[in-house]
C-alpha angles and dihedrals in degrees: 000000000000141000125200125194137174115242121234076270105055096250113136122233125173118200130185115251091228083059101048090054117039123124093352143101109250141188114196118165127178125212119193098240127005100220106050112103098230087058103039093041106037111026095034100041087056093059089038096053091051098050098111088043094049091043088056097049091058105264108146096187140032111176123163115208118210144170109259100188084171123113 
């Protein structure tokens, strides 16, 4: 299985799941819908918040997976 993300430049990449997380610790958390403000606010701003503490216990990635039904 695959992932695929835009970079802070718009430019797509896809990367297997297998490769993103060999050998490494991961967090990788899914919300139901990106643009709902429960989701956005609450459940992203946690993780976003975090990011220094999580970098200096060793996590590599944080990536959150969501359903885009926009065109």
């Amino acid at each position: 299985k695959s992932l695929s993300y835009f970079d802070s430049s718009g430019e797509l990449h896809t990367v297997s799941v297998s490769d993103l997380t060999s050998n490494k610790k991961n967090i990788i958390l899914a919300v139901p819908d990106m643009y709902t403000p429960s989701c956005s606010l609450k459940h992203l701003l946690d993780f976003i918040e975090k990011v220094a503490e999580l970098k200096a216990k060793g996590f590599h990635t944080i990536a959150c997976v969501s359903v885009n039904d926009s065109p």
